[in-house]
Backbone bond lengths (Angstrom), bond angles and torsions (degrees), N, CA, C in turn:
res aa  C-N    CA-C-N  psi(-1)  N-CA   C-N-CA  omega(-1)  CA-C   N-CA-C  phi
1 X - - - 1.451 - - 1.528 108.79 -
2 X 0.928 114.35 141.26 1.963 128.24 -172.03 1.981 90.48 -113.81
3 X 1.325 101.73 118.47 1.566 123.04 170.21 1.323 91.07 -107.10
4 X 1.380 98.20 147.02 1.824 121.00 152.98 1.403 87.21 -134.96
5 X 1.735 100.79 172.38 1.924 121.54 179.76 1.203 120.06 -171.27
6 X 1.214 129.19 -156.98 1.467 120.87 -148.18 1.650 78.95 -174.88
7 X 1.137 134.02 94.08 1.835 108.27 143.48 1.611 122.73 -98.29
8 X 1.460 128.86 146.74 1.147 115.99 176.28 1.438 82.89 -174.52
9 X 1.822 109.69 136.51 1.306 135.97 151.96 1.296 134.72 -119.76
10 X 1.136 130.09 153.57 1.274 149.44 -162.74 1.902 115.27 -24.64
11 X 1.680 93.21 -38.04 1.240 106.54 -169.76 1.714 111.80 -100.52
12 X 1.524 104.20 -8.48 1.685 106.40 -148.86 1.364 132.52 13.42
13 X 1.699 88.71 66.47 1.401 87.63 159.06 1.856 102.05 -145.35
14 X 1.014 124.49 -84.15 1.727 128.18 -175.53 1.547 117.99 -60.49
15 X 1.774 127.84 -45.49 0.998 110.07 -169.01 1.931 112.35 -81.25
16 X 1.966 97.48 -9.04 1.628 88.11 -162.22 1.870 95.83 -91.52
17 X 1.046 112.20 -11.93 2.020 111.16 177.92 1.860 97.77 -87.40
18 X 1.263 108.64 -36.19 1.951 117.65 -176.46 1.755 86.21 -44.33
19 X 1.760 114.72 -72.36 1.164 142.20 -144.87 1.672 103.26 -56.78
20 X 1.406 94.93 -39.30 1.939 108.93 -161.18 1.889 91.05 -86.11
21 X 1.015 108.32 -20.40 1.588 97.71 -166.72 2.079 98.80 -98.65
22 X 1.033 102.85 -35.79 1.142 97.56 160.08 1.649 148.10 -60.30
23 X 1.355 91.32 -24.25 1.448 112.96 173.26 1.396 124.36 -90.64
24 X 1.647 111.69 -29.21 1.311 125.93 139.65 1.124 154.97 -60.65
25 X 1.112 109.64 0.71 1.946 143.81 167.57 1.324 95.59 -116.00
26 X 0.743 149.09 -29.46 1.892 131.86 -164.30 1.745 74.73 -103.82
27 X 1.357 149.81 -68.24 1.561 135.94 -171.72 1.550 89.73 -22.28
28 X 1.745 98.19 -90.02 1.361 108.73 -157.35 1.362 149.59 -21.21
29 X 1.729 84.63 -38.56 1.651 112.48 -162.49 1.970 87.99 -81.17
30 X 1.346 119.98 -18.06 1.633 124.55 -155.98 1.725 84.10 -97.40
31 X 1.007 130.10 -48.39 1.781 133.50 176.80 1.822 98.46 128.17
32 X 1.239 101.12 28.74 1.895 93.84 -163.99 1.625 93.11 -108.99
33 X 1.526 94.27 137.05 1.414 112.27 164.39 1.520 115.17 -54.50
34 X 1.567 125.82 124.20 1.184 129.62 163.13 1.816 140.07 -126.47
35 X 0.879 149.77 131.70 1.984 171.81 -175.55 1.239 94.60 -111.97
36 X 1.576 121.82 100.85 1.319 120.27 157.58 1.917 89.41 -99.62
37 X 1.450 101.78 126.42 1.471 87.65 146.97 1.756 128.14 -120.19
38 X 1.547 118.88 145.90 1.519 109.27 -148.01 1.921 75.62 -107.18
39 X 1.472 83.82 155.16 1.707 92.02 163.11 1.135 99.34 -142.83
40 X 1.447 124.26 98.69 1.796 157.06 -179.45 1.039 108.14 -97.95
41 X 1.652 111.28 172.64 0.865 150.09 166.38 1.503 115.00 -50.25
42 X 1.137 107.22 -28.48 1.782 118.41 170.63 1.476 95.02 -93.02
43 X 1.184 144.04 36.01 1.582 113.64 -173.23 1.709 121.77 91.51
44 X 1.586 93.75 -163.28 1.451 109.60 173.15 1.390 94.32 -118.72
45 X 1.691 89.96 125.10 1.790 111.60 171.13 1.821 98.22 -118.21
46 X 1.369 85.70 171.11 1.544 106.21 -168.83 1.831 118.66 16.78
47 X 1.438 104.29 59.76 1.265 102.47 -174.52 1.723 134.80 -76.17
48 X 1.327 122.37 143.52 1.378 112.13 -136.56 2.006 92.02 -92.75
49 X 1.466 110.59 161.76 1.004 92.10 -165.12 1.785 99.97 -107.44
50 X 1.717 133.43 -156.75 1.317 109.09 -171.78 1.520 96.17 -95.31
51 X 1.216 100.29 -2.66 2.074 101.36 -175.64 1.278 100.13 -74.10
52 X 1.541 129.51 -38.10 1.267 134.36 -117.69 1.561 77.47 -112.21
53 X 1.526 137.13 -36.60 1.517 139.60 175.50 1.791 97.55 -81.59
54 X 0.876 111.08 -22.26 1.842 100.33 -165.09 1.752 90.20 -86.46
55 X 1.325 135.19 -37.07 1.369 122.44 166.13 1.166 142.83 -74.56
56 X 2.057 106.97 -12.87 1.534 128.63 173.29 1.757 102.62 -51.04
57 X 1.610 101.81 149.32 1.281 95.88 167.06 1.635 112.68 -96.27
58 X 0.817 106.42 -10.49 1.697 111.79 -177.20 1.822 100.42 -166.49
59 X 1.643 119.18 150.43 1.141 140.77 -139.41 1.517 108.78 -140.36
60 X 1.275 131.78 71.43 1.501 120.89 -178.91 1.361 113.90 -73.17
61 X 1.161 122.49 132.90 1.586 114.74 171.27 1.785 103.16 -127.86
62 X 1.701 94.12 106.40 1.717 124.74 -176.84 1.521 97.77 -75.94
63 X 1.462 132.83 80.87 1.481 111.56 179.64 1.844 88.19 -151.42
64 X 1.142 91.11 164.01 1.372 137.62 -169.75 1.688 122.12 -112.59
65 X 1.245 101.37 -20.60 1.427 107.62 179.53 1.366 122.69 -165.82
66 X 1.309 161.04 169.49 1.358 151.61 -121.97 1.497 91.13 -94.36
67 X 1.308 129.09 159.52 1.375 133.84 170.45 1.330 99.38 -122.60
68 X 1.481 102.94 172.67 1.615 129.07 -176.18 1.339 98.20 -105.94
69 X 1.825 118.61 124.08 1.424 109.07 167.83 1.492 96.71 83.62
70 X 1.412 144.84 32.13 1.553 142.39 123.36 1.357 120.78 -22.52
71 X 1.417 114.82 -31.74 2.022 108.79 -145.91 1.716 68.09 -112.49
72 X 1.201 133.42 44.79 1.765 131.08 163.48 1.723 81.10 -109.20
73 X 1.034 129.44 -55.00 1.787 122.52 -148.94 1.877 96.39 -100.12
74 X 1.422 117.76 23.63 1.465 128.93 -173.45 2.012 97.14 -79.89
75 X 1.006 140.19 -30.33 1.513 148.52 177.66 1.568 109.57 -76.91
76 X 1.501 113.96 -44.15 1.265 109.00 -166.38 1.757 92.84 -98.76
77 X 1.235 129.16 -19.36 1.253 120.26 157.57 1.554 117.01 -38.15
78 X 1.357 119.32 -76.48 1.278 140.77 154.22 1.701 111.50 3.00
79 X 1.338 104.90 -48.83 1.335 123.40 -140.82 1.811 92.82 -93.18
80 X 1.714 95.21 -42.98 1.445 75.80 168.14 1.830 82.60 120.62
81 X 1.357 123.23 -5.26 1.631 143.07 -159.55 1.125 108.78 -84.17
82 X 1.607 129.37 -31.50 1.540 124.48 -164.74 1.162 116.42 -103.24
83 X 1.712 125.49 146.20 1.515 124.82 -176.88 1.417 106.46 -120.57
84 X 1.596 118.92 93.68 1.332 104.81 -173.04 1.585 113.03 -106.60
85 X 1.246 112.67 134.53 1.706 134.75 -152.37 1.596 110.08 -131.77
86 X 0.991 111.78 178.00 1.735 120.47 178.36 1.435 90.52 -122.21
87 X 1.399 112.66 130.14 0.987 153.34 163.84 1.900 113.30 -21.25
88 X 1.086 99.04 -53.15 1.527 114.59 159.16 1.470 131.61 -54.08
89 X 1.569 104.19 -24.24 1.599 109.42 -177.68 1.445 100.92 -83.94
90 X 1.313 123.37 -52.62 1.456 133.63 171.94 1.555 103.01 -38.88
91 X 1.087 141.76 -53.81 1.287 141.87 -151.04 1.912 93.78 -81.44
92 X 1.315 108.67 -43.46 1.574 102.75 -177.92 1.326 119.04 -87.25
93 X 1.117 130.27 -12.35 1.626 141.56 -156.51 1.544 110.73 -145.27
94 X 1.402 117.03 22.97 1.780 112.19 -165.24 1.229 105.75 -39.68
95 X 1.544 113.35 -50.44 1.412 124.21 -163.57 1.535 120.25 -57.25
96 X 1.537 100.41 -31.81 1.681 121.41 -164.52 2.098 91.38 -81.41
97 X 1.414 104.52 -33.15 1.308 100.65 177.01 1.170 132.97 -62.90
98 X 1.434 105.45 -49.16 1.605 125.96 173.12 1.802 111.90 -74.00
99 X 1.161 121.28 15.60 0.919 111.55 -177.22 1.557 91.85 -123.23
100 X 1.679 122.49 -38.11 1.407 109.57 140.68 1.443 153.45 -6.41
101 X 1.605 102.54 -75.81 1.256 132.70 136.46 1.544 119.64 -7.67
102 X 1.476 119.68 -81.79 1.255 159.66 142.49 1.644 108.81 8.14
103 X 1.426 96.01 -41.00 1.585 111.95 -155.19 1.809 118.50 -130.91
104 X 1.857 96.54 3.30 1.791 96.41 165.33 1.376 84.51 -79.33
């Protein structure tokens, strides 16, 4: 399975790197390709590109507050592809998420 994502919270700083690192160990440990991209307090890091969402099979977006670059995950919305959550659920339940995921 190919993940892309989005983390970002209120504060950009702890829950949107907590969220991205968590989701990247529960991928890994499963054998699934993963693109977290965080939008922090530093900015936009590892930002995803429109190839890199148009080949994801499914799209979590871990945020807390409006993001930059939404109308990128607007097709796989459509599709029925995206799991959008608060940032906080990911951090307590990764597993319960990705198994979410799993099941659009």
């Amino acid at each position: 399975m190919n993940i892309v994502g989005v983390t970002a919270c209120t504060t950009g700083v702890a829950h949107t790197y907590m969220a991205q690192e968590a989701i990247e160990k529960e991928c890994k440990k499963r054998g699934y390709i993963v693109k977290i991209e965080t939008q922090g307090g530093m900015g936009i890091d590892n930002e995803l590109s429109e190839e890199e969402v148009a080949e994801a099979d499914v799209v979590i977006l871990a945020v807390s507050i409006g993001i930059e670059g939404e109308e990128r995950f607007e097709e796989k919305q459509d599709e029925g592809k995206v799991l959008t959550l608060d940032p906080s659920s990911v951090i307590k339940d990764v597993s319960g998420v990705i198994d979410k995921l799993e099941n659009l």
